[in-house]
N, C-alpha and C positions, 0 to 999 in steps of 0.2 A: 519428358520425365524430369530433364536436369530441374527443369521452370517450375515444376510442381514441389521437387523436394526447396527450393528457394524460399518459395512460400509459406510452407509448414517450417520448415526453420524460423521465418519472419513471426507467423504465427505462435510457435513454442518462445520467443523476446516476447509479443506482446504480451504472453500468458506469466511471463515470469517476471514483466516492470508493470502488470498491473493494467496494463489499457487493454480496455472492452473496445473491440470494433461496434460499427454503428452497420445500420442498415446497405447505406449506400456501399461501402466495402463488400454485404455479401452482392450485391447486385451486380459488382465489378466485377466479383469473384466467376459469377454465375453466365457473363458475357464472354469474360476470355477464357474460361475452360469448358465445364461444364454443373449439371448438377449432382451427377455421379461418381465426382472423383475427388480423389481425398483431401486436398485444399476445402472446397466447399464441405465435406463434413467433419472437419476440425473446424473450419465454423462453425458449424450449426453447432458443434459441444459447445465453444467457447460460447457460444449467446444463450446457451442451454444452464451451461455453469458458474459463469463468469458474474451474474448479476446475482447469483446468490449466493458469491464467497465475499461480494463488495459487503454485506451489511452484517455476516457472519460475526466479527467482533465488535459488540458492544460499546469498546475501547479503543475507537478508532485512533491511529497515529495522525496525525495533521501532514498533508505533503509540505508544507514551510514550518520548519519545528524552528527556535528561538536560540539564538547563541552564546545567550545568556547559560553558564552552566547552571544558576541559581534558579531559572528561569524551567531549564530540563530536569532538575531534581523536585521543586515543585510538582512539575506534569507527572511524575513516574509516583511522588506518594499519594498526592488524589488519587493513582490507578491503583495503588497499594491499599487504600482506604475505604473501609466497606462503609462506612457511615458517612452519610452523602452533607452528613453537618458538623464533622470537623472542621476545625481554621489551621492553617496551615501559617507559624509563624517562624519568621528570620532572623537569626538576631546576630548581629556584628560584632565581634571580636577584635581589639586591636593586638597585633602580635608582640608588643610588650609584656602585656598580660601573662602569654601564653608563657615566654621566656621566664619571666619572675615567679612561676607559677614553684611554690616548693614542692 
């Protein structure tokens, strides 16, 4: 019993960082326990559910987002931006300006 709640533990991480198990996992699943116990069907939800919350937003985040902050404020107003043909411009400032600014 300890081994089964182990797994659904493991199972409720992968459901919260996002990894879909694959085939060969429930197969594993299916050798060392069985197919009536509740490890194998939080699988079967998570392959039931999990591929259809992957494509749920349209506005996907990228897993390597850019550390450029100019770079992640760009990304966040294309999401803001309902018209797929605005241009998104930068323009630089020196902070002298800003200082003498009356």
């Amino acid at each position: 019993m300890v081994h089964m709640n182990v797994i659904i533990f493991h199972w409720k991480m992968f459901f919260y960082l996002g990894v879909i198990p694959d085939d060969d996992i429930g197969y594993e699943i299916i050798s060392i326990f069985n197919k009536n116990t509740r490890p194998f069907r939080k699988y079967q939800r998570m392959m039931y559910w999990m591929p259809k919350f992957k494509y749920a937003n349209p506005y996907y985040i990228p897993h390597i987002l850019p550390t450029d902050s100019i770079e992640l404020a760009k990304m966040a107003l294309k999401r803001m931006a309902v018209d797929l043909e605005n241009a998104i411009s930068v323009f630089y400032v020196s902070l002298d300006l800003l200082h003498n600014f009356p």
